[in-house]
Structures are given as structure tokens and as C-alpha cells.
C-alpha positions in Angstrom: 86.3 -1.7 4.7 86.8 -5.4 5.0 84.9 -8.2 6.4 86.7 -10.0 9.6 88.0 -13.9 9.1 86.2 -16.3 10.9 86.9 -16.7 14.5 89.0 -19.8 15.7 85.7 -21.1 17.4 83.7 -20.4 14.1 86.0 -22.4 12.2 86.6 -25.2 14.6 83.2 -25.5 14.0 82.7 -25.6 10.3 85.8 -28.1 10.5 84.2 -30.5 13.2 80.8 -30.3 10.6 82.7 -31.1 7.6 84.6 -34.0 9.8 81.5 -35.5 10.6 79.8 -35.5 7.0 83.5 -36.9 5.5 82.9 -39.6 8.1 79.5 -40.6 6.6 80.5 -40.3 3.2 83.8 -42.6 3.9 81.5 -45.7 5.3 80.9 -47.1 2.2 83.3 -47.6 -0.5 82.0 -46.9 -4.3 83.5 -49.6 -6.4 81.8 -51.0 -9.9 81.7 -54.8 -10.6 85.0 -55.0 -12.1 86.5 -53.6 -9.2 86.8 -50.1 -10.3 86.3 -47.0 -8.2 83.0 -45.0 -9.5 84.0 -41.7 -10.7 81.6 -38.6 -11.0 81.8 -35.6 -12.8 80.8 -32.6 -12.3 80.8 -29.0 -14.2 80.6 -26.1 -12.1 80.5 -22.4 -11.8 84.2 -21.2 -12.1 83.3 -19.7 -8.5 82.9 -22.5 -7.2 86.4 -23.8 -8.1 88.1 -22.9 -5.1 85.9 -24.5 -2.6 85.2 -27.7 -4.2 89.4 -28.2 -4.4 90.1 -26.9 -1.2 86.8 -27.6 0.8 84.8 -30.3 -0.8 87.5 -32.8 -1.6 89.0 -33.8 2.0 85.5 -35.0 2.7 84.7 -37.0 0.4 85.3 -40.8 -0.5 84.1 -40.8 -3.9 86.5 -39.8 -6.8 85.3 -36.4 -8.7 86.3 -35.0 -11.4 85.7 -31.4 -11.4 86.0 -28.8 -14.6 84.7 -25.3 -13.9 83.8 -22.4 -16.4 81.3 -19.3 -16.2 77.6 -20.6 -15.5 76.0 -19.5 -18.8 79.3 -21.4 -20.3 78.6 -24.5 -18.3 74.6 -24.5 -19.7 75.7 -23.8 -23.1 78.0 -26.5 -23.0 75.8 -29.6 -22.2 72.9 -28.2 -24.0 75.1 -28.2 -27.1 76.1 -31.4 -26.0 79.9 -30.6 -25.7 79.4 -31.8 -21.8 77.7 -34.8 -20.2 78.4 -34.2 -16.5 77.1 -36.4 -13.4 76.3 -33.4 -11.8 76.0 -29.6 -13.0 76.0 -26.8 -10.3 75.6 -23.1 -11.9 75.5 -19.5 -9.9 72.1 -18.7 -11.3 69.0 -21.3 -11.2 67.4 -19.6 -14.3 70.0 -21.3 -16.1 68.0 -24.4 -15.5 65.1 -23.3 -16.8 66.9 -22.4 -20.1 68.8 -23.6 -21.8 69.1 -26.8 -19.1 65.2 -27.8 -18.7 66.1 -29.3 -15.7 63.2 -31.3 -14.2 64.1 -30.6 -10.6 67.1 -28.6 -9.0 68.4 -27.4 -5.5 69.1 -24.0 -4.4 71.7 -24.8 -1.7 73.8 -21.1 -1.4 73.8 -17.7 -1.7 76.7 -14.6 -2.1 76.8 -11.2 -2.5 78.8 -8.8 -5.3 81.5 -7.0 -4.0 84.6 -4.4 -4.9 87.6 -6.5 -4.1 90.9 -4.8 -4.2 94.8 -5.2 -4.2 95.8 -2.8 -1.1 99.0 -2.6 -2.0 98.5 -0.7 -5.3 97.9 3.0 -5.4 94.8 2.5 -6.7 94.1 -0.3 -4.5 94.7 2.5 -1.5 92.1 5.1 -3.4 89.5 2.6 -3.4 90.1 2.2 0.2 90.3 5.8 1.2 86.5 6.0 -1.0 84.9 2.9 1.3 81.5 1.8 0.9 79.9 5.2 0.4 82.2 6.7 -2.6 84.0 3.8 -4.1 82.8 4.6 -7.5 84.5 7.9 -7.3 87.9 6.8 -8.5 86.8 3.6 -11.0 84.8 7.1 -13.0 88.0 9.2 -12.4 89.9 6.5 -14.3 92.4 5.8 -11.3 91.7 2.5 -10.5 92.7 -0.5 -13.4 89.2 -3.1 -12.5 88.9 -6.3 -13.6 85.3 -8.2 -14.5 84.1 -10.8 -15.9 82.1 -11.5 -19.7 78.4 -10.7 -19.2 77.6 -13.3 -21.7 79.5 -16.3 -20.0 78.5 -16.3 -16.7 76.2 -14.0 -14.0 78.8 -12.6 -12.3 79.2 -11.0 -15.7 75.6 -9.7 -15.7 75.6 -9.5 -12.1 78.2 -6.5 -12.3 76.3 -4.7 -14.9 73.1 -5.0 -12.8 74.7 -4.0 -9.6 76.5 -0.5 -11.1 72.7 0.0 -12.6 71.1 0.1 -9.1 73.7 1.6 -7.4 73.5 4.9 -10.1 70.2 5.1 -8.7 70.9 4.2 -5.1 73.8 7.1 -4.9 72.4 10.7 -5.0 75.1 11.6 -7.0 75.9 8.9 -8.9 74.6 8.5 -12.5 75.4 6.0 -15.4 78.2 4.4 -13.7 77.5 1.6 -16.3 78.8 4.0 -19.2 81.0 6.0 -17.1 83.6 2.9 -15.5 83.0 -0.4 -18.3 85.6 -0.7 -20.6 85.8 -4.1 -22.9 89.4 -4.6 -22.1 88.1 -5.1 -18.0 86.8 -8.6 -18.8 88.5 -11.8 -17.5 87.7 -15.3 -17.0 86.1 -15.7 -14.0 88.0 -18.9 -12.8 91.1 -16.2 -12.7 89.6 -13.1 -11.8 91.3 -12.7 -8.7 94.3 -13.9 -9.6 95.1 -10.9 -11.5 96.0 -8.9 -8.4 99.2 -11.3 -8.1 100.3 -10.5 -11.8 99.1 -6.6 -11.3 97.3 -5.8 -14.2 94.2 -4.8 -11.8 93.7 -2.7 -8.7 90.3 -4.1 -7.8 87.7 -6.8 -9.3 83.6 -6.7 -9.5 83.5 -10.0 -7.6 81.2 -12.6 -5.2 82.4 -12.1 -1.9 83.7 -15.7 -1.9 86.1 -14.8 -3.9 87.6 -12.2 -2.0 87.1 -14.0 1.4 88.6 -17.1 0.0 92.0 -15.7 -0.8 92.2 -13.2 2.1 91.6 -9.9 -0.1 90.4 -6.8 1.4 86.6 -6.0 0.3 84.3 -3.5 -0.1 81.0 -4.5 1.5 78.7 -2.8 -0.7 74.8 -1.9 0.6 71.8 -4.6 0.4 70.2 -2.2 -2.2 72.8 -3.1 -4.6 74.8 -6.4 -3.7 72.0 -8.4 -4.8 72.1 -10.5 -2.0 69.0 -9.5 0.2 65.6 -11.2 -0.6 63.3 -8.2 0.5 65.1 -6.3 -2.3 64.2 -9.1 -5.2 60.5 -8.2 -6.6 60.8 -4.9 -6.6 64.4 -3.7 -6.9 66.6 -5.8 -8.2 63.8 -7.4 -11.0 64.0 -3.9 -12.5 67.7 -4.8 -13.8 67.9 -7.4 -17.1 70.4 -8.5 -19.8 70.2 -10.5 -22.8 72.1 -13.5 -23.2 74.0 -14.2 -27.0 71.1 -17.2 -27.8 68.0 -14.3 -26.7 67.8 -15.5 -23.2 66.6 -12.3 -20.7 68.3 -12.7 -17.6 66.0 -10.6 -15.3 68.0 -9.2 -12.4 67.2 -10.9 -8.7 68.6 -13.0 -5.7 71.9 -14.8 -6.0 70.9 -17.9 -5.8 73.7 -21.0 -6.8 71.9 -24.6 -7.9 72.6 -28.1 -8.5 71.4 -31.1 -10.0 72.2 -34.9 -11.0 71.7 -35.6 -14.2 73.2 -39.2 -13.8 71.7 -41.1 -10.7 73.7 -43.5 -9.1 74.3 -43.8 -5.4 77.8 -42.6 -6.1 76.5 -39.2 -7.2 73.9 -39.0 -4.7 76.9 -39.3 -2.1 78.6 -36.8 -3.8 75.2 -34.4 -4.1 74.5 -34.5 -0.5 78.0 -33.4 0.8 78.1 -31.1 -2.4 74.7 -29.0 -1.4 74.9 -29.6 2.8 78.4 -29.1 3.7 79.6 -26.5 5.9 82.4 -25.5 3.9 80.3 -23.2 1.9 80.2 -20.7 4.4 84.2 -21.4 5.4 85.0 -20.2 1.8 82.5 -17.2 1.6 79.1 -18.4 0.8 76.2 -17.2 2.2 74.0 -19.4 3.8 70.1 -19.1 4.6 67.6 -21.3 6.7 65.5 -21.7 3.6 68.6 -24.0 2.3 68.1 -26.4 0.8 64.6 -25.8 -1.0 64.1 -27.8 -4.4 62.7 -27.1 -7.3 60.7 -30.1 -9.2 60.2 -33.7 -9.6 63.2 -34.5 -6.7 63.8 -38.1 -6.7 63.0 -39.6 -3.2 66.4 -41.4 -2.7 68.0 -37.2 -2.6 65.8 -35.9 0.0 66.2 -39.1 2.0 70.1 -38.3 2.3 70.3 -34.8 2.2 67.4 -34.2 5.3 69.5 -36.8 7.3 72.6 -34.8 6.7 71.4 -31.5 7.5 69.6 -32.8 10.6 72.9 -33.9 11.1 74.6 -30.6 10.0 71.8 -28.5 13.1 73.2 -30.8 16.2 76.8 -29.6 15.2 75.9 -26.0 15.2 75.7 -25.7 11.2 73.2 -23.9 9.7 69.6 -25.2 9.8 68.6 -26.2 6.2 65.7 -27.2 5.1 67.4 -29.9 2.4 70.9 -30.4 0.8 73.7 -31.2 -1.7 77.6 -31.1 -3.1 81.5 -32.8 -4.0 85.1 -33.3 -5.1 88.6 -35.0 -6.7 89.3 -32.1 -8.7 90.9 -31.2 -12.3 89.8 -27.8 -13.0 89.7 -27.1 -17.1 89.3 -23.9 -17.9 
């Protein structure tokens, strides 16, 4: 079961969106006293990678530099202090609670966790054959090789573990699919999850949709209940699902929710910020978007709501998605 590409009038119009916002951010040119161009940096969720590159850096006229990791990687790293990015943008907001302590934060997209898978393997084709209803059947027979990611570097990790618990109790005759289909050799870095279906060594990946969408892989949709991407399922469903982080963190299970912040402020980054969090190309590369986006979190300096209302008013005439504020980036060198 696959979700369809985007139509050539849906993407005509995400293109004309991200056009327009390119041609506000191009207007002024960020250059330092010396004569220098002002450079931000940002560290990302590794699932971001792709659309930053790909999507964010045509339409921009800032220069970015980008490095991308698992979120609980990218908090460990500047609360260590190994990291001092311009911005930080992380696939789960409790990461700025702890260990960031961010004093204010957006929550600018959503996505959902899916079974991607290589079609052209055998067990590829059984996973297909199973569809949304029995596609645990062959990962407990042992006759599909599935890739994931580490649970204790970023949520996609924890997200995989909390979406095979509610699904053993979603499925009538499913039970412990935890136990039954995790083996420690499965884990991958999520910046190159996907890409192990080019060099064979899985059939299928616990993955965001992005991901799959992004790269034109076939997908398992899987049900609200379980793909942690449908708010009336938070309080009372998905909550009931929790993992413990390395440091003693408890993740408690909920919403996919991706945020950002600035830790730097400088008009350069707000630039940056604003296409980063309001720009259409989210949804181009597999996001999900909602009409609560952007909501905040916090003190939010004045200067970043000023910008990102006027681009997501600017965002609704095109056709985009009505947001309620926004933020994001790009000039890229991914370090992973």
C-alpha cells in the first residue's frame, strides 16, 4: 500500500510558495562589516537532512551550514557543549525541555511512522502481499531483514519501539511484537536508514514517512492508532507508551511534533528561521502539516513573530497551508 506522489498542480504549487518566500529572503543581502557574508549554523534532526539540502537551500540567500544527527544526539551534543549552533531543530520538543532548557521554541511540522520497504526484494514483496492489516506477520516469521534506528539517539528510535507496543495491542492477534521482531543488529543511523535498501542489507525500515516519500519508496501506511501521528490519540493512547533515555530522561510516548529555535539572534538567523519553520517544502518532502502550525512555546522574541506571521500570511494567499506562525533554512554540509 503506498501513498500517491503529489499531483503536478500540488507541486506547482508548493514550488510557486517556496518561489515567493526565496524572493523575500533574497532582498537583502547578509554581509558583516568587513564585508563578509554572515553564516548560520544549524544542527538538525538527521530527518531533516534531506529537505533542508534539497528543499530549503534553493530559497534562501543566507549561507547555512547544516550538520544533522539523531535528535537526542543533537541535545546531548550542545548541552555537553560539543555544539554551539545558530539554530537547533530536533523531531521531539521534549528535547527542549531537557536536556536543552530552551526558553521558547516552535513546533512548525508533524509526520507519521511507517514500514518502508525495498519492493524488489523477496521480502520486500511479503511485506507487500501482508499490507496494512498483517505486516507484522512476516518481520515475526523472520522473513523480512528490517532496519531501525538506536532508541537512545534519536525518537524515531523510541518512536519504533512505542509504535510495535500499541500496535500488539491494536491487532487482535498480535502480541509482544516488541520481543518477537527487535534484534540489536536492526539499528542504523538514521541520516542513512534508507539508504540501506540501495546496498541490500534490509527489506524494509521502521521509518517517518518523509523518509520514504522523499526517495520514492513504497510505504506501508500504518493506522492513526499506532503511527503516532493523530492528536485525538495523544492523552490517552499514545501517553501509555515511555522509554528511558541513557542520562534518566523518560520520554513519554505522544504526537510527533518537530521544533526549532535560535539560540544566536541576529537578523541573519531570523531570515533563516522564518523560511526554515514556514516554507512549503515541508510538505513536498513528506511532512505533515497542521493549521495549528506554527504555535510557540515561551518567551518568543517579538522580531520572530513579526517575520514569520507576515510570511505565513504570505504562505495562505498562495494556497499553502494556513499557519498560525513559522520558521526554517539551508547551505548544507551534512556531518554525520
Amino acid at each position: 500500500m503506498t501513498d500517491g506522489s503529489p499531483t503536478a498542480r500540488r507541486r506547482f504549487l508548493l514550488t510557486a510558495g517556496t518561489a515567493a518566500v526565496a524572493g523575500i529572503a533574497g532582498c537583502t543581502s547578509w554581509t558583516n562589516q568587513d564585508g563578509s557574508r554572515s553564516t548560520i549554523t544549524i544542527l538538525a534532526a538527521g530527518s531533516l537532512q534531506n529537505a533542508l539540502a534539497n528543499g530549503l537551500k534553493p530559497a534562501v540567500d543566507v549561507p547555512v551550514n547544516i550538520e544533522s544527527h539523531g535528535s537526542a544526539t543533537v541535545a546531548r551534543m550542545i548541552d555537553e557543549g560539543q555544539r554551539d549552533p545558530d539554530i537547533v531543530s530536533v523531531a521531539d520538543v521534549a528535547l527542549f525541555e531537557e536536556p536543552l532548557s530552551a526558553p521558547w521554541y516552535s513546533v512548525f511540522t508533524s509526520n507519521s511512522v511507517v514500514i518502508a520497504y525495498n519492493p524488489d526484494t523477496a521480502g520486500g514483496e511479503r511485506l507487500a502481499d501482508a499490507g496494512t492489516k498483517r505486516w507484522y506477520e512476516p518481520m515475526v516469521d523472520g522473513d523480512v531483514n528490517i532496519g531501525r534506528t538506536d532508541p537512545d539517539q534519536d525518537p524515531l528510535g523510541y518512536r519504533a519501539l512505542f509504535m510495535l507496543e500499541l500496535a500488539s495491542r491494536y491487532y487482535v492477534d498480535a502480541s509482544n511484537l516488541r520481543e518477537q521482531i527487535l534484534q540489536q543488529d536492526q539499528i542504523y543511523p538514521e541520516t542513512s536508514l534508507i539508504s540501506q535498501f540501495e546496498t541490500g542489507s534490509i527489506d524494509a525500515a521502521i521509518a517517518y514517512r518523509n523518509m520514504a516519500v522523499e526517495r520514492d519508496y513504497e510505504y506501508i501506511e500504518l493506522p492513526d492508532q499506532i503511527n503516532l501521528s493523530n492528536p485525538q490519540y495523544t492523552e490517552n493512547w499514545y501517553s501509555t507508551t515511555s522509554y528511558t533515555l541513557p542520562n534518566g530522561q523518560e520520554i513519554q510516548g505522544g504526537l510527533i511534533s518537530y521544533g526549532s529555535t535560535i539560540r544566536h539572534m541576529s537578523d541573519a538567523a531570523v531570515s533563516v528561521f522564518d523560511v526554515h519553520t514556514t516554507g512549503s517544502y515541508l510538505e513536498e518532502h513528506g511532512f505533515l502539516l497542521r493549521d495549528q502550525f506554527l504555535s510557540y512555546t515561551g518567551d518568543v522574541p517579538q522580531s520572530v513573530r513579526q517575520v514569520t506571521d507576515q510570511s505565513s500570511e504570505t504562505q495562505s494567499r498562495l494556497g499553502g497551508p494556513d499557519k498560525e506562525l513559522s520558521s526554517t533554512v539551508s547551505d548544507i554540509t551534512v556531518l554525520v
